[in-house]
Structures are given as C-alpha cells and as structure tokens.
N, C-alpha and C positions, 0 to 999 in steps of 0.2 A: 647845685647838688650833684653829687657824684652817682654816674649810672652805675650800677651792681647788677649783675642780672645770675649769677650763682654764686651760691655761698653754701658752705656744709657747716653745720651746726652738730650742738649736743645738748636735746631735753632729755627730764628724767623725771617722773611723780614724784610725788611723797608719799614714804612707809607712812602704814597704818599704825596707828597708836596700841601700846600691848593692854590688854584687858588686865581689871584690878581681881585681886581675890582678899576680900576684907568681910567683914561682918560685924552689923550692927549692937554696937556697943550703946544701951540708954540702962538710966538707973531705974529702979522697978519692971523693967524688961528681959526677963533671964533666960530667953530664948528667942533673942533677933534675927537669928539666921543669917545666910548671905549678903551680902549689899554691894559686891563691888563691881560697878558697872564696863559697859564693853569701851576698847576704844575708836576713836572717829577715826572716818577714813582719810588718806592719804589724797593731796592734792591732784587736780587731773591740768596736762597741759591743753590745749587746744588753740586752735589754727582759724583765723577770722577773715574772710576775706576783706581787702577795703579798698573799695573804686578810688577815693583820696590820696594813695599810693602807686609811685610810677616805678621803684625801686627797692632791692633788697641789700640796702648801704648800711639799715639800722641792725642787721646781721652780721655785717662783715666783723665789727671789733666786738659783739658781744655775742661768744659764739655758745655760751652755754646757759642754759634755760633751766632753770630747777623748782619745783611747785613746795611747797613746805608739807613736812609731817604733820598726821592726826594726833591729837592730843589722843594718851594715855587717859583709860579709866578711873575712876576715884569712886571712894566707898559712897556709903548715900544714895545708893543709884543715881550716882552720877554717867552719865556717858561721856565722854572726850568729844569738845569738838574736831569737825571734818578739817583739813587741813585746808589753807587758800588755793584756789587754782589759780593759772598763769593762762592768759590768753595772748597768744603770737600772732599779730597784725599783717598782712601780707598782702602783696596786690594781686589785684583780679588777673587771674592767670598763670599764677604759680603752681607750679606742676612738686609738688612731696614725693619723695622716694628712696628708699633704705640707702644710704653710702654703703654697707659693705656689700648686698646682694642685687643692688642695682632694681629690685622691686618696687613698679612705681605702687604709691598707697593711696593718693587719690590727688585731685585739681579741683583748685578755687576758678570756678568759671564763671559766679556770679557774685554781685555785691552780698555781701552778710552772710554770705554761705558758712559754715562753722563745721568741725570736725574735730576729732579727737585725735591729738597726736601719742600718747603717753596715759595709760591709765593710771589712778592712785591706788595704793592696797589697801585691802579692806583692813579694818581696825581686827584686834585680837578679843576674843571673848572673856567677860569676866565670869570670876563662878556665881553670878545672879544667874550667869546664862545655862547654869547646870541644875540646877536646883529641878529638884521632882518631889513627887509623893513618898519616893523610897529614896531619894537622895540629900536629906534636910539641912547637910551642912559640908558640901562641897568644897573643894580647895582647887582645885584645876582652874587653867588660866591659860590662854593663849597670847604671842605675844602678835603685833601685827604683821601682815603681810607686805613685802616690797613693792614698792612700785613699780614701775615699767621703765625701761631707759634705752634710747636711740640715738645712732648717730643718720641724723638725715640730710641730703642732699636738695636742696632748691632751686630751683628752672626754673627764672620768670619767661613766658611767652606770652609776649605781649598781646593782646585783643584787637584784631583790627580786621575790615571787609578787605583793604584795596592795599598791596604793596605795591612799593616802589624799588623796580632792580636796574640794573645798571652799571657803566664806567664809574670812576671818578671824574669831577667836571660835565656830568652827564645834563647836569638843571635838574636833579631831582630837591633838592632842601630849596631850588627857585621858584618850582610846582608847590611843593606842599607850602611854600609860604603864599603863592599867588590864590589858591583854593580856598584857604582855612585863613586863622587865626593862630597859627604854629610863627614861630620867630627861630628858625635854625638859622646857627652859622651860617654866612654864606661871604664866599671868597673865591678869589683866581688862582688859585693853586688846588691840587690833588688833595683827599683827605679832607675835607675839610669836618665833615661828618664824622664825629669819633664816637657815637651812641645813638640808639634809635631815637628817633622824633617821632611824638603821635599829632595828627591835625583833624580837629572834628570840618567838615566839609558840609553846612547846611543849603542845602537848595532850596528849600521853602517854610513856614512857621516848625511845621512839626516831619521835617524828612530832611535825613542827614547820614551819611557813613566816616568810619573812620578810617583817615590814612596811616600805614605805615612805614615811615621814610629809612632804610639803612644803610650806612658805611658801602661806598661803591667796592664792587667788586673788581679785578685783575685777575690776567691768564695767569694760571699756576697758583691761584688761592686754594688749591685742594696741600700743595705741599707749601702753605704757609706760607705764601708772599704775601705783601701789604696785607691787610689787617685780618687775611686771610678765608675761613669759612665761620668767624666769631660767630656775627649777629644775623646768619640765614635761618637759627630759627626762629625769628620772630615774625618770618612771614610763612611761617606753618600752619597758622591759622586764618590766613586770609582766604576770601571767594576766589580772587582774580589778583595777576602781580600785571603791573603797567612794567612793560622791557620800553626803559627811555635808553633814544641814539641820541647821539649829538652831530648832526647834521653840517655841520660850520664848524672841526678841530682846528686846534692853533697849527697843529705840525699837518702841512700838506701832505705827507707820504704818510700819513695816519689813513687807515681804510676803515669808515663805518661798518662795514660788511664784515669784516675779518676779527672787529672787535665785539658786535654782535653777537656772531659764532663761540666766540672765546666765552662770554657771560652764558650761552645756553649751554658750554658743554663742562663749564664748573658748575652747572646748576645741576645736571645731571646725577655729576661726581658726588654732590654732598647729600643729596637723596632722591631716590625714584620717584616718593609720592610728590613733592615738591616740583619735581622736573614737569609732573603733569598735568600739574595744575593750570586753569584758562589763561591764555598770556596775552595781551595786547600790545601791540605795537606800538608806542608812542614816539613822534619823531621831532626832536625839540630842536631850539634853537634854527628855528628855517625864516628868522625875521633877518639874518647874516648871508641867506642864500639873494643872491639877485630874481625879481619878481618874473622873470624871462626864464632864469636856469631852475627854479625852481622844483616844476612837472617831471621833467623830464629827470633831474635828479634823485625826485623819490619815484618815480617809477623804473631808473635802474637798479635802485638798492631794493626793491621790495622784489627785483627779478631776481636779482645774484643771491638774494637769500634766502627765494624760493618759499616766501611767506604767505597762509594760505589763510590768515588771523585777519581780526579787526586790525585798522592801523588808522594813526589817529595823527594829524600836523598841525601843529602846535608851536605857540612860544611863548614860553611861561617869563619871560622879563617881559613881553608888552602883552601879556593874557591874550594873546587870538590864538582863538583855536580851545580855548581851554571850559565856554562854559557849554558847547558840546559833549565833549568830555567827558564833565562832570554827569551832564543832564543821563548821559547812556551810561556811565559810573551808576548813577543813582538806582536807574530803570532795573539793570542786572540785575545789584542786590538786592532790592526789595522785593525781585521776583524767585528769589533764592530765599528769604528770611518769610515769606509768607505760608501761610500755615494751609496745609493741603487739604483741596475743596473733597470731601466725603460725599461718595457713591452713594444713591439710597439704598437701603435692603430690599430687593425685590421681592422679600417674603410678607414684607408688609407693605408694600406698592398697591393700595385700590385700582381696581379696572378701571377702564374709561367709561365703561357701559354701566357702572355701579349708581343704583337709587340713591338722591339724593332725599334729606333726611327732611322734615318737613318743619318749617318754621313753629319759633317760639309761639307767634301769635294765628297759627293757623286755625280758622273755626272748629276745627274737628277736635280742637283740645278745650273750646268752649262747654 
C-alpha cells in the first residue's frame, strides 16, 4: 500500500429540499386548507476516525466528497426526506484544517472519535408551516437552504510514544524490527526507508508502546537534500526520540560525532518544540567495534559531543543491549501515560484526634 500522509480534498452538504405549497383537494371537503409539507434537510459530511487505517491514499484520487440533497416537500403533509450523509474514514491522527486559511478544525486522536466536517441545509418551509387562526390559506413557501462546502487540507501524524532519529544506515528499521513485530525494508545501501513504519513493542501480557521508525535524516535536509525534512512530523507526537549512531561506518574518514551534530542541528532547524524533546542516546552497531576498543570508543564520542543524556550500547542485528532498552523505554512511558495521584482536600481531612464512631453492634444501641 502506498504511504499518503497529506492530501487536500473537497466536501460539500447537501441543499435542503424546497418546501411544497399545495392544498388539500378531497370530494365532499370544500375547505381542506393547506397541506404541503416542509422539505428534508440536506446531507451532513463527517469525519470518523479509524485505528484499522495507516494512510490517507483512499484520498489522493478521490478528492471530492459530496452528501446528497433533501427531498422537496409534497402536498399531504408530506415532509421530504433528510438527505444521505457521507462519513470520511480516516486514521487516528489526522490533523483537519481549512486549505485556503490554514485554520486547523480539529484531530482525530482516538478510535471512533466522529466530527462534523460540512453541515447539510435545512429544508425550506411549506405553507402547512404558515397556516394560523388568521392565516387559513397561505401560499408562501421557502426554498431550501445550501449546504456548507470546504476545501480541507489532511496531516496524518502518526501516533507513537518512542521515535526513531538518525543517519541513513543508522540500524534504525534493524531496531524496530529486533523490538516489535514491524517487517521494514532493510538493506546496505542509504534510503532504504521511504515511509514511516509503526512497531508495537510488548514487554509483558498487558504493557507495551509504540515505535516510530522515519526516513534517515542528512546535513542540509532543512534545504532539501535526501528526502529532506518530509516525514519529521510524525515524531511530533512522541514522549522521547531514540538519536541512533552508528558506531562501525563503512567510510573510515566518516566521524560519528560530526554526524550526530549534523541530525541535532536539522532537528533544530525544522522545529523548536521538537528539538526539545527527551533524546536518548542510542549507540548501535558496537558488535563491529573490537571487545578491547570498545570503552574507550564510546567514552570519546559521548566526550567530543559533550552528551549530558541517557546513552544506551546496543546492537540491534545480534539484540544485546536491546532488552534494556526496551525495559527503561517502557518504565519512561508509562510513567508519562499514568494518570496523576490527587492531593486530598484538606477541608475535608479528619483530625487525627477525631472520635471514633461506635460500632453497629455496640450495647448501647441494644
């Protein structure tokens, strides 16, 4: 399946149906009065989130969205029916926002959340709908009201606790495959990651977070080298981003340090809040380091880059090092996702010294 992660669209309601103006025509009835009923309103679009969807491709080619009209009134008091609504399926995490005024309208952040993209218009009034004590045979008739129409803009940002940032060739699609159940591309050449991957990561029956693996980063991705600053927002919503080194490069005059610097100072570049979020140090590929040079290897790079973080040695092709990791992965988030212990009110706080109250079966209630 083809990743899509923005698409712009165009929904539109459906007009209200125009109200009848008729009257009751029966034999032996020679003053039926009015009867021609209002009409049904106009279709409403809406916006459904759905956990089952990892992408917005079913957008790309079908870019406009239309609800159908309310049936017109008819005599009889009849009323028109309401026109069909259209519900637009969308994954969890899509961000909705006006394409011309750049106003976000709101985010699907949970399964089945629902919202209203597009209202329908109301149907038009028949003249049943005029009729009074002084007004016994009305003719007035409204016709319906238009619907609502948008051209809206779509951001999926994906849902995840832990990113993954980094080079290309860094072992990050070799981590999220060694953690999870995630199956990324994985090869010896740059690139190889051309879309985000998610990996659910369980530690135990019922505790588990999600990764989010992206397209490695390169120095000058602010002015659009390699694939540039695409897919950074999808670790906008993460707790913490794992910064994987690669420890062991093919080209010896490749400096980990120099390349490190490089991904924290495009990270910068493409947003502030993102630059400040918890970063951990991960240092892969150290099963390539000899068991002697090892130490001393990551205690010069963790000096020259003046790191003051968690750092974590690892090698995600023979997993050592990795279910650490995980296990302080896990700890973090669920002590970020846990729901905060409430102060008692000391307005209702009993003294220590306060009478206790005297049992159910005390004599004295004999």
């Amino acid at each position: 399946m083809k990743f899509v992660d923005e698409v712009t669209i165009d929904v539109a309601a459906g007009q209200g149906g125009a109200g009848c103006c008729s009257f009751r025509r029966e034999k032996f009835i020679p003053f039926g009065g009015p009867d021609g009923g209002n009409g049904g309103r106009g279709g409403h679009v809406y916006a459904v989130a759905d956990r089952n969807l990892n992408t917005l491709v079913d957008f790309r080619y079908t870019r406009r969205h239309e609800a159908r009209n309310g049936e017109a009134g008819r005599g009889s008091d009849q009323f028109g029916a309401a026109g069909e609504d259209v519900t637009l399926r969308m994954p969890v995490g899509t961000i909705i926002s006006d394409a011309e005024t750049g106003e976000r309208i709101a985010e699907l952040l949970t399964d089945g959340e629902r919202i209203i993209l597009a209202k329908g218009g109301d149907g038009g009034f028949g003249n049943l709908h005029y009729k009074t004590s002084t007004n016994r045979a009305p003719r007035q008739k409204t016709p319906g009201w238009p619907g609502e129409a948008h051209a809206l803009k779509l951001e999926l940002r994906v849902l995840a606790d832990v990113g993954l940032l980094g080079m290309p060739n860094a072992g990050k699609s070799t981590l999220i495959a060694a953690i999870s159940n995630a199956r990324p591309k994985i090869a010896d050449y740059p690139f190889t990651t051309l879309h985000p991957n998610l990996g659910v990561v369980r530690v135990g029956p019922s505790q588990s977070f999600v990764v989010a693996d992206v397209p490695g980063l390169i120095e000058g991705a602010s002015e659009g080298a390699g694939l540039g600053h695409l897919f950074l927002r999808h670790l906008q919503r993460t707790r913490v981003l794992l910064h994987l080194v690669d420890m062991a490069p093919f080209d010896d005059e490749v400096d980990p340090v120099a390349q490190a610097k490089a991904i924290v100072g495009e990270l910068k570049k493409y947003d502030k809040d993102l630059y400040d979020k918890p970063r951990w140090l991960v240092l892969n590929k150290l099963d390539m380091v000899p068991a002697e040079e090892r130490a001393a290897r990551v205690k010069d790079f963790v000096k020259r880059l003046r790191w003051k973080g968690p750092v974590y040695e690892i090698s995600a092709l023979t997993r050592e090092g990795c279910e650490p990791l995980v296990r302080a992965l896990y700890q973090y988030v669920a002590a970020l996702n846990a729901p905060p212990i409430e102060e008692p009110d000391v307005r209702f706080a009993e003294p220590e010294d306060a009478p206790v109250p005297p049992a159910a079966d005390d004599p004295r209630f004999r």
